[in-house]
TORRO-13589 format. One record per residue: x, y, z of N, C-alpha, C, O in turn; residue number from 1. Coordinates in Angstrom, 3 decimals, always signed. Each point is the difference from the previous one (the first is absolute). Layout:
<dovos>
+----------+----------+----------+----------+----------+----------+----------+----------+----------+----------+----------+----------+-----+
|     n.px |     n.py |     n.pz |    ca.px |    ca.py |    ca.pz |     c.px |     c.py |     c.pz |     o.px |     o.py |     o.pz |   k |
+----------+----------+----------+----------+----------+----------+----------+----------+----------+----------+----------+----------+-----+
|        X |        Y |        Z |        X |        Y |        Z |        X |        Y |        Z |        X |        Y |        Z | NUM |
...
+----------+----------+----------+----------+----------+----------+----------+----------+----------+----------+----------+----------+-----+
</dovos>
This chain:
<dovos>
+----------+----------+----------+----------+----------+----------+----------+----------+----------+----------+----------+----------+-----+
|     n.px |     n.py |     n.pz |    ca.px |    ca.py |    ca.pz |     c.px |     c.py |     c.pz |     o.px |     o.py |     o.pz |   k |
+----------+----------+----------+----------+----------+----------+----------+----------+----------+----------+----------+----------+-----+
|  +58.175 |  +38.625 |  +39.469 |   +0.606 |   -1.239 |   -0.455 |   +0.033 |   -0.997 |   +1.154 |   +0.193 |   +0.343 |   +1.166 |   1 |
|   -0.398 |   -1.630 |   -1.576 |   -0.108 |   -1.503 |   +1.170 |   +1.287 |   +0.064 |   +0.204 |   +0.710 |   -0.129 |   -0.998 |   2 |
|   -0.021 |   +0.351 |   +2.387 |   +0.821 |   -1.709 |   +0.348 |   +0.071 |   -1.232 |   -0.320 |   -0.939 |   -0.720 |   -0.340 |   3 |
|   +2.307 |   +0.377 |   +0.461 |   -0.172 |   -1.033 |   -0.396 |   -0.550 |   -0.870 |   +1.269 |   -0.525 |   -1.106 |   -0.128 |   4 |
|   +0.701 |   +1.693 |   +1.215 |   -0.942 |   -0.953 |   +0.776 |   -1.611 |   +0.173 |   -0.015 |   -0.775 |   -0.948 |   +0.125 |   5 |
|   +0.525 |   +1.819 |   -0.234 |   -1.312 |   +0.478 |   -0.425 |   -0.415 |   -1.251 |   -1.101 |   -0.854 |   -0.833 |   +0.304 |   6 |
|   +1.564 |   +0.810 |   -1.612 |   -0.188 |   -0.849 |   -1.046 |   -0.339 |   -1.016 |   +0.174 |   -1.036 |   -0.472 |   -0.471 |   7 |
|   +2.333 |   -0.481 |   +1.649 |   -0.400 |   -0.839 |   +0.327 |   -0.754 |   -0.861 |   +0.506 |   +0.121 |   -1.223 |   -0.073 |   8 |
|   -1.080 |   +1.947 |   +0.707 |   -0.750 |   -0.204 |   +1.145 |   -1.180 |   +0.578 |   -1.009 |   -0.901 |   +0.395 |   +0.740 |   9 |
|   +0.541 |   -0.185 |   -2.098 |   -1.579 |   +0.413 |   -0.172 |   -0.086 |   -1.453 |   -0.810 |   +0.789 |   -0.776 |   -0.540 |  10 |
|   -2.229 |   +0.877 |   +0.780 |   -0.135 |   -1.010 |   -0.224 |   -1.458 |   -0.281 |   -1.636 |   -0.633 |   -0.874 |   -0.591 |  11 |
|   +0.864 |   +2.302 |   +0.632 |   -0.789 |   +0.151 |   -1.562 |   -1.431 |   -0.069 |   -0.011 |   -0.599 |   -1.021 |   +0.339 |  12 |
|   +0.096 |   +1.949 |   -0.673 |   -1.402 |   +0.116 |   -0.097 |   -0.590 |   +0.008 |   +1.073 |   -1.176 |   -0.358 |   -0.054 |  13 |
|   +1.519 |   +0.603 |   +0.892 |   -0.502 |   +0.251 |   +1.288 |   -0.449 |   -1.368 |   +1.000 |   -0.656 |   +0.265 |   +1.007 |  14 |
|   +0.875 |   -1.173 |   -1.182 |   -0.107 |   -1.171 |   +0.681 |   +1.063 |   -0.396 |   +0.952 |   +1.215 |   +0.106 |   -0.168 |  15 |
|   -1.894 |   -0.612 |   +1.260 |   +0.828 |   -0.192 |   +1.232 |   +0.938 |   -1.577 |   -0.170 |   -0.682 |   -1.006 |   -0.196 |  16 |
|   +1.535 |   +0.920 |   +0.241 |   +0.880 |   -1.357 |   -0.368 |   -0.611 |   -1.637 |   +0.567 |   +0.530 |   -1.073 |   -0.287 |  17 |
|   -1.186 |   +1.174 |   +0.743 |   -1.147 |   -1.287 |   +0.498 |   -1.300 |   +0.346 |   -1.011 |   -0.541 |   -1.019 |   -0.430 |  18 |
|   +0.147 |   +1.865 |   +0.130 |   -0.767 |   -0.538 |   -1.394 |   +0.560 |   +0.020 |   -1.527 |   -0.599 |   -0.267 |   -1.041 |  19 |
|   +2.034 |   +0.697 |   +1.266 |   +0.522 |   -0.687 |   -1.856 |   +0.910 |   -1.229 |   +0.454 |   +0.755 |   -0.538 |   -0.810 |  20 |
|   -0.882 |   -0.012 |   +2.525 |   +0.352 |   -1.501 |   +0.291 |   -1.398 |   -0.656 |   -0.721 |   -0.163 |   -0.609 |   -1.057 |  21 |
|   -0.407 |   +0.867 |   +1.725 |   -1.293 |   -0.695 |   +0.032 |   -0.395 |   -0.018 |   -1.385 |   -0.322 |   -1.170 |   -0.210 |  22 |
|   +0.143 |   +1.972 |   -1.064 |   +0.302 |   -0.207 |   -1.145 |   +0.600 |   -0.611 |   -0.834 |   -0.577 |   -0.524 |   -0.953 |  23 |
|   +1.761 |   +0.468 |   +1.124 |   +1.081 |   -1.429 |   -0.339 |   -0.096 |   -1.183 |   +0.752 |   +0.207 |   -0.928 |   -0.782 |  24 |
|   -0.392 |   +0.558 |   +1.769 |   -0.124 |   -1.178 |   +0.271 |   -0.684 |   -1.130 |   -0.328 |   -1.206 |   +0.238 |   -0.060 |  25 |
|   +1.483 |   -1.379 |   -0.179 |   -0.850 |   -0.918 |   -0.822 |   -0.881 |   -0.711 |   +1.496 |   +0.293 |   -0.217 |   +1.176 |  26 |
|   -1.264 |   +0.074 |   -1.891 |   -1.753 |   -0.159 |   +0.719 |   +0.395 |   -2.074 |   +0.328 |   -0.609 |   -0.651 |   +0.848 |  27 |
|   +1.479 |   +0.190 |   -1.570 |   +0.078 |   -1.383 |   -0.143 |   +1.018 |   -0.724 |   +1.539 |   -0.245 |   -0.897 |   +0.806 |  28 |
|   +1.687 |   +2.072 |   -1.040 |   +1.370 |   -0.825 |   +1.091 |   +0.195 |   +1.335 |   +0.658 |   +0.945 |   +0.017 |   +0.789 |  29 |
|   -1.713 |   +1.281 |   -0.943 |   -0.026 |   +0.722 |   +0.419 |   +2.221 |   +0.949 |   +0.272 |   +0.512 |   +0.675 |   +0.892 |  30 |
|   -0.100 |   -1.133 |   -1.996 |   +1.362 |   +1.192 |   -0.071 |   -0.438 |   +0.476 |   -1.209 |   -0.965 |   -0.267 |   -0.716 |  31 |
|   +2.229 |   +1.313 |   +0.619 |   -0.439 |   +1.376 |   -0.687 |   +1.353 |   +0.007 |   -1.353 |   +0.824 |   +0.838 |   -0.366 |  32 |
|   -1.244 |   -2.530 |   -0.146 |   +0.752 |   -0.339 |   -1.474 |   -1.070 |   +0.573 |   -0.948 |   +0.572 |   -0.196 |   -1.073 |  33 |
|   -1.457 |   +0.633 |   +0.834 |   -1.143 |   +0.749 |   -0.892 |   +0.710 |   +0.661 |   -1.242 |   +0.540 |   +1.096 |   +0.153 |  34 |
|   -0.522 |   -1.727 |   -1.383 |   -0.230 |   +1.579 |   -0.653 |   -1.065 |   -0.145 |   -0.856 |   -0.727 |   -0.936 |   +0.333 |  35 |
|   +0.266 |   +1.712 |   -1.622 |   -0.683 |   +0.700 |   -0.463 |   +0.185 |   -1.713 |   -1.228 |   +0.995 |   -0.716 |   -0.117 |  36 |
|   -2.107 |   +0.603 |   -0.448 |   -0.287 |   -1.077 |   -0.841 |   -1.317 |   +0.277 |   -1.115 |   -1.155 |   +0.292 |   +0.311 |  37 |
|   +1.813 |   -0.512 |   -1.942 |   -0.584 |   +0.098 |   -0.989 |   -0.941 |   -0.279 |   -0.072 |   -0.351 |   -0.457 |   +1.088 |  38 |
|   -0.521 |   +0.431 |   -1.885 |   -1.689 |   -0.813 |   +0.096 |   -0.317 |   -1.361 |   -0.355 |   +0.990 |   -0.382 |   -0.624 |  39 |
|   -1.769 |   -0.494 |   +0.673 |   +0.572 |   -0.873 |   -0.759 |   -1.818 |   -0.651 |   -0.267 |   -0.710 |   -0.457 |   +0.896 |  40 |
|   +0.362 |   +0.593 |   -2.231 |   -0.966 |   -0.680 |   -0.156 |   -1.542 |   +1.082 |   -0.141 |   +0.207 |   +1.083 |   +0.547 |  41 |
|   -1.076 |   -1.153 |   -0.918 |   -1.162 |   +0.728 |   -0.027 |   -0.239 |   +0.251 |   +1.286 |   -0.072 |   +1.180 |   +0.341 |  42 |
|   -0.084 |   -2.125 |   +0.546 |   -0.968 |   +0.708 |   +1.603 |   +1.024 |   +0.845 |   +0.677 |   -0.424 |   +1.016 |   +0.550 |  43 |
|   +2.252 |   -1.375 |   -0.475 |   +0.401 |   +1.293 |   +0.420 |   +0.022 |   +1.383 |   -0.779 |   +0.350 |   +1.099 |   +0.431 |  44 |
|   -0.776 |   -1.413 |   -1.581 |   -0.131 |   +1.356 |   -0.669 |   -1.328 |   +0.892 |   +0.683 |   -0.148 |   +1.196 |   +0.251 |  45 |
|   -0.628 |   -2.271 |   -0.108 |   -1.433 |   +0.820 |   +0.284 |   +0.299 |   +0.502 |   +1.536 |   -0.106 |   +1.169 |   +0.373 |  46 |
|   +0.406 |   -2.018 |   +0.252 |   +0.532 |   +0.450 |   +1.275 |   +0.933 |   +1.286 |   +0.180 |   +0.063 |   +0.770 |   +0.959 |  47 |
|   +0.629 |   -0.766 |   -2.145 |   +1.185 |   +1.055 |   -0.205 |   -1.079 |   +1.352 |   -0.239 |   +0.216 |   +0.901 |   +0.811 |  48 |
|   -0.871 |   -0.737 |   -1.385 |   -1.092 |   +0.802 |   -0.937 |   -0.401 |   +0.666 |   +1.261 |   +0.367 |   +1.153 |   +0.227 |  49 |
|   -1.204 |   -1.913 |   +0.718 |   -0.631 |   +0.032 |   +1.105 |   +0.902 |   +0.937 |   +1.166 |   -0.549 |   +0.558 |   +0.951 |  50 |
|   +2.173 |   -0.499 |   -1.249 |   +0.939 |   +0.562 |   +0.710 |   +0.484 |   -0.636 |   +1.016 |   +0.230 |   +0.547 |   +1.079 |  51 |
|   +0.006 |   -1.979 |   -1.368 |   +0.884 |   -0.832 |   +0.739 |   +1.254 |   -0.328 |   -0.342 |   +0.214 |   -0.315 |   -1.171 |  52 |
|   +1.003 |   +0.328 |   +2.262 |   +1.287 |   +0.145 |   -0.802 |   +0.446 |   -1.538 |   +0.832 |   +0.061 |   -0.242 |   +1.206 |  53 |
|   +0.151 |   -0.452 |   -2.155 |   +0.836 |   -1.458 |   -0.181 |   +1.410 |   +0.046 |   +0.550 |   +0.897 |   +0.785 |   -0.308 |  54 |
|   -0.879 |   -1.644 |   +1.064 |   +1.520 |   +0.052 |   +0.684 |   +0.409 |   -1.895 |   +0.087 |   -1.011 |   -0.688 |   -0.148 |  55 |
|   +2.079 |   +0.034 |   +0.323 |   +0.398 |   -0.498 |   +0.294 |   +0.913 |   -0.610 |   +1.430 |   +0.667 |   +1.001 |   +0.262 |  56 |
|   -0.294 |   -2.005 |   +0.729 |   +1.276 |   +0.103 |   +0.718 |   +0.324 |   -0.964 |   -0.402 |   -0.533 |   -1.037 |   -0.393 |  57 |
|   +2.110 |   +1.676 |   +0.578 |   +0.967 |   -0.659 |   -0.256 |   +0.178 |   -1.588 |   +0.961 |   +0.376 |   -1.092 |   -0.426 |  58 |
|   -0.751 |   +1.434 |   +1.668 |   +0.169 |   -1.490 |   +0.786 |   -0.874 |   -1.339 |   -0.224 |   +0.314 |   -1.190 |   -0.029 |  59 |
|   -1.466 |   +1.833 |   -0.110 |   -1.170 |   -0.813 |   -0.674 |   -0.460 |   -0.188 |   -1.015 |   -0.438 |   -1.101 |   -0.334 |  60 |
|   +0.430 |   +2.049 |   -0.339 |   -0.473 |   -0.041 |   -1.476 |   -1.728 |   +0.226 |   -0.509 |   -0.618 |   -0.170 |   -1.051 |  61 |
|   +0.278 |   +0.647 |   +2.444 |   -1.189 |   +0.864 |   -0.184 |   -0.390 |   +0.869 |   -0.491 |   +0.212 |   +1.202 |   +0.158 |  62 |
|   -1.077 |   -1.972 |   -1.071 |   -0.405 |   +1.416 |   -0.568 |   -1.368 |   +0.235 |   +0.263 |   -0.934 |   -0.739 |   +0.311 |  63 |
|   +1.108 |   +2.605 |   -0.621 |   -1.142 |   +0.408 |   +1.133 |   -0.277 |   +1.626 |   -0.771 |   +0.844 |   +0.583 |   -0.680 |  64 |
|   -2.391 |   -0.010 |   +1.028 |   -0.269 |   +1.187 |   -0.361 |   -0.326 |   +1.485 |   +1.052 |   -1.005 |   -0.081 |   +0.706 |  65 |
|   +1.417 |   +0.722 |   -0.663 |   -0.628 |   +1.164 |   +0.694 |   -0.895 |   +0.868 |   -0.502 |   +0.286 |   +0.670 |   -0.992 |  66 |
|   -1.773 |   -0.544 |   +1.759 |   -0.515 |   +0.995 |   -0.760 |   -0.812 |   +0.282 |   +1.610 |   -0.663 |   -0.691 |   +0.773 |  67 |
|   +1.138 |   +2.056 |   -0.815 |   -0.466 |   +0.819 |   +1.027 |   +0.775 |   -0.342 |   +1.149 |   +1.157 |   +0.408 |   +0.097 |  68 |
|   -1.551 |   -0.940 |   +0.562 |   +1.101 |   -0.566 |   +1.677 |   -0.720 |   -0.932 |   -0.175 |   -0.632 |   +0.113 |   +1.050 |  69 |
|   +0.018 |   -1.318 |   -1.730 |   -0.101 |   -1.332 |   -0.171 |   +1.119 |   -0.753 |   -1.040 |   +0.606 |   +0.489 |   -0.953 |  70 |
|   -0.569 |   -1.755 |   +1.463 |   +0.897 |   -0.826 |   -0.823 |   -0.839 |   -1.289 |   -0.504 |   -0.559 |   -0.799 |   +0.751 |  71 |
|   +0.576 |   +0.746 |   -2.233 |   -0.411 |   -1.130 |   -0.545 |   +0.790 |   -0.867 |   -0.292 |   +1.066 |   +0.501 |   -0.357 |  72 |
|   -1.069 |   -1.462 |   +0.336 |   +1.086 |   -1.149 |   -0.842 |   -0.621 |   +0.048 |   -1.157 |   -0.989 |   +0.609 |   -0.407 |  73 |
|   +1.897 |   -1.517 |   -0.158 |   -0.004 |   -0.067 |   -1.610 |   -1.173 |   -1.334 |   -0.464 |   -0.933 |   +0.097 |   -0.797 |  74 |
|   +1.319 |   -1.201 |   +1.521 |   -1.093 |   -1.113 |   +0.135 |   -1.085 |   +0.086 |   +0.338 |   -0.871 |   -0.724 |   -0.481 |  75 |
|   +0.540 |   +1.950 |   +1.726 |   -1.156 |   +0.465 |   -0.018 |   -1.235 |   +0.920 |   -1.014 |   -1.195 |   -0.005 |   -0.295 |  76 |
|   +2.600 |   +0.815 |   +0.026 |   -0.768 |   +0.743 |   -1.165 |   -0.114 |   -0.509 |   -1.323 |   -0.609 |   +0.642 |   -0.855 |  77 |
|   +1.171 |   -1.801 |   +0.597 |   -0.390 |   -0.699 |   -1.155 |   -1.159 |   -1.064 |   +0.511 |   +0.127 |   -0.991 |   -0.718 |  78 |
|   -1.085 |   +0.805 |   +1.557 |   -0.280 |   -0.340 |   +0.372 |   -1.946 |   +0.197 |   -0.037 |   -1.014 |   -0.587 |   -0.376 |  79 |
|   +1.714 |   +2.496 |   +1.411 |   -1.305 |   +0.622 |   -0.149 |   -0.250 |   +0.100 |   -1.472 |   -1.114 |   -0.341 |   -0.400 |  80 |
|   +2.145 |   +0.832 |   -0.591 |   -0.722 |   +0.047 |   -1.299 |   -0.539 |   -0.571 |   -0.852 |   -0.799 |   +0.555 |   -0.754 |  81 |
|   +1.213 |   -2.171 |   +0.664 |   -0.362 |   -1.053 |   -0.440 |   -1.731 |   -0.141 |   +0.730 |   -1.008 |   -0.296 |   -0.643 |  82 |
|   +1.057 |   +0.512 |   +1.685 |   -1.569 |   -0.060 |   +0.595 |   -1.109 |   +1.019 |   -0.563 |   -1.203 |   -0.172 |   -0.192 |  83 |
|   +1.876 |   +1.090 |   +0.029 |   -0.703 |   +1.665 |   -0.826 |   -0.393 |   -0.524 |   -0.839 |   -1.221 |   -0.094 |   -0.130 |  84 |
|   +2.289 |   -0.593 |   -0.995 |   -0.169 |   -0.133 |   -1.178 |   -1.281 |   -1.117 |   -0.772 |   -0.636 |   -0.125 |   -1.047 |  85 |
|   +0.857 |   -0.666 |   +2.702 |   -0.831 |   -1.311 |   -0.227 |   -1.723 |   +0.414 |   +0.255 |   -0.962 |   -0.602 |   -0.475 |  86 |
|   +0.947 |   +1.439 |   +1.093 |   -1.097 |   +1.107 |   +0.952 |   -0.749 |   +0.365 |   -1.348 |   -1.193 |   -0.226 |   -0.205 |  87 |
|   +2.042 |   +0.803 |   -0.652 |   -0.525 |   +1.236 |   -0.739 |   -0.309 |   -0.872 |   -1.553 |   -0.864 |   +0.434 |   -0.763 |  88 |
|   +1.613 |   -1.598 |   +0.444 |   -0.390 |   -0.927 |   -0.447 |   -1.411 |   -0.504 |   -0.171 |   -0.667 |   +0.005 |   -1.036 |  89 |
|   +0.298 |   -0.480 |   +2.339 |   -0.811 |   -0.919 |   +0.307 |   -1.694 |   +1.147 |   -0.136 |   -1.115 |   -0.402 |   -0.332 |  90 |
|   +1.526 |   +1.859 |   +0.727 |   -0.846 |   +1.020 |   -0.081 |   -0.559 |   +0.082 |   -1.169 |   -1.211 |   +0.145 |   -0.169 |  91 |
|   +2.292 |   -0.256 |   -0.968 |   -0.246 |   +0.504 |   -1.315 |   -0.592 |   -2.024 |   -0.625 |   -0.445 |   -0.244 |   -1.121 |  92 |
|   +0.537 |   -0.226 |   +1.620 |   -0.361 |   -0.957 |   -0.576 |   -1.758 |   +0.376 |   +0.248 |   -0.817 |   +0.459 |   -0.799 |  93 |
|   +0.680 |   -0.825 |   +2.088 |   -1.515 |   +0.199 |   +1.017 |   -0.515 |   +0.926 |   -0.805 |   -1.174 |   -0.163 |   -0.334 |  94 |
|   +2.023 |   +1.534 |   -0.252 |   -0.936 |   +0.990 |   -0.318 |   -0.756 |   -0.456 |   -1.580 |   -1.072 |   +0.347 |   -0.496 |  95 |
|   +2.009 |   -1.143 |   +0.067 |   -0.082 |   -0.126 |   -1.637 |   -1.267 |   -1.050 |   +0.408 |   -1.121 |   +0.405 |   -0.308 |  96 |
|   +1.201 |   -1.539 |   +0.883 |   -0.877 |   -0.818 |   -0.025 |   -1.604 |   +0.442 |   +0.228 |   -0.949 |   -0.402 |   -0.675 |  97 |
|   +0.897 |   +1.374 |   +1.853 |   -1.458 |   +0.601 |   +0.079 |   -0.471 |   +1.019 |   -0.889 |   -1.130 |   +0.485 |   -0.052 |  98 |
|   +2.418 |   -0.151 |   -0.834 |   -0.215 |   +0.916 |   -1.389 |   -0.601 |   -0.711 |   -0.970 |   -0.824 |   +0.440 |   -0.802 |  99 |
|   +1.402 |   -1.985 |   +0.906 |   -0.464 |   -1.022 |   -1.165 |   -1.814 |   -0.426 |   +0.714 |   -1.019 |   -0.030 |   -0.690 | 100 |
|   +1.070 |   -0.156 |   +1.698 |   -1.526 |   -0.205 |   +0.607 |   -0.900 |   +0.721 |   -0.812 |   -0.893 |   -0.511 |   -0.677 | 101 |
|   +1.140 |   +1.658 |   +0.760 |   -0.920 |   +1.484 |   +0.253 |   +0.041 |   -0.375 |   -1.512 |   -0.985 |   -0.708 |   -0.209 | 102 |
|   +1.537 |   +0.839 |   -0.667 |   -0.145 |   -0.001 |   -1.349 |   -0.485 |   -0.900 |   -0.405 |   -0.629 |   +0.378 |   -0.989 | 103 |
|   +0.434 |   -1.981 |   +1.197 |   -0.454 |   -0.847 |   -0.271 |   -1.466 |   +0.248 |   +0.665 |   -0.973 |   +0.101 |   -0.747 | 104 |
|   +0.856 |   -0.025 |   +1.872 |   -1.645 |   +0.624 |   +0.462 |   -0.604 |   +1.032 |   -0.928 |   -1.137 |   -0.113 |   -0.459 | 105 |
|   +1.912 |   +1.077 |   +0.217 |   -0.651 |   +0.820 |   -1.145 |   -0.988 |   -0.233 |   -1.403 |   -1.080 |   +0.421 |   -0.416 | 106 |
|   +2.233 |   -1.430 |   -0.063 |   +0.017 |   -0.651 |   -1.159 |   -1.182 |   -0.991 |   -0.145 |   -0.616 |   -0.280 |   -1.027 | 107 |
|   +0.434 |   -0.194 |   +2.305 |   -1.071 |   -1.094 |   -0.315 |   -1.205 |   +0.881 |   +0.272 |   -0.857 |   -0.547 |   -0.694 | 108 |
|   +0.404 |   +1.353 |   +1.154 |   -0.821 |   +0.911 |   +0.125 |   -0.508 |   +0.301 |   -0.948 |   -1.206 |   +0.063 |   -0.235 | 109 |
|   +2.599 |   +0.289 |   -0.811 |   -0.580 |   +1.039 |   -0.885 |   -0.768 |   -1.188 |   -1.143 |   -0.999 |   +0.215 |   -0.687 | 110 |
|   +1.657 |   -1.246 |   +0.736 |   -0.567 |   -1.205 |   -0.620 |   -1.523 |   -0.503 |   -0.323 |   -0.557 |   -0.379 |   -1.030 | 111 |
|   +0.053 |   +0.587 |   +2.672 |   -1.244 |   -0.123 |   +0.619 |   -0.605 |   +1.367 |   +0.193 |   +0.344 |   +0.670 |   +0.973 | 112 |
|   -1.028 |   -0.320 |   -1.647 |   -0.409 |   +1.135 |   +0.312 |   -1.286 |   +0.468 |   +0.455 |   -0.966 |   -0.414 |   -0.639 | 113 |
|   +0.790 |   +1.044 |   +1.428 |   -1.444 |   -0.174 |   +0.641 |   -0.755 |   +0.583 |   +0.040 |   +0.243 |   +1.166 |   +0.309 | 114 |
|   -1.625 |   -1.539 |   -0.579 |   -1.244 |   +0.401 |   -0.752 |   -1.244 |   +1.005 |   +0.939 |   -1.040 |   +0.364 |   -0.549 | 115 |
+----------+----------+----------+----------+----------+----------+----------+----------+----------+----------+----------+----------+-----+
</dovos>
């Protein structure tokens, strides 16, 4: 059985108390007002999906993501995704259009047919 000083002093999951500082602390005013913050919107979901956990501080009002020992903001990552989206867009357009080429080249071919 723990002590209670024992108790006091663990610090859970095996992490040394300067990296569950360094975990809570906000990346913005840098104190350790952080807590844990809902999702809000499609790209933090995808971000969420991805295994990033959304936090807030209290002094600033930053909001911000963790995934892995990187920190994203929220403006950023609505940001990168809007660019993805515009990316993958613009792909599927390009692809349809040289789909419409190729078929129209076909077509007149088959029109003309050669002797």
């Amino acid at each position: 059985m723990i002590g209670n000083e024992e108790a006091a002093m663990d610090t859970g999951g095996g992490t040394s108390p300067s990296e569950h500082q360094s975990a809570t602390m906000c990346p913005g005013c840098g104190l350790p007002r952080v807590h844990r913050s809902r999702r809000k919107g499609f790209t933090e979901r995808v971000f969420a999906f991805a295994g990033a956990k959304w936090s807030r501080c209290h002094s600033c009002d930053l909001r911000f993501a963790r995934l892995m020992k990187s920190t994203i903001y929220a403006d950023d990552a609505r940001r990168a995704l809007r660019r993805v989206a515009v990316l993958l867009l613009l792909m599927i357009a390009g692809a349809l259009f040289v789909l419409g080429v190729m078929i129209w080249i076909m077509q007149r071919q088959a029109a003309f047919p050669s002797t």
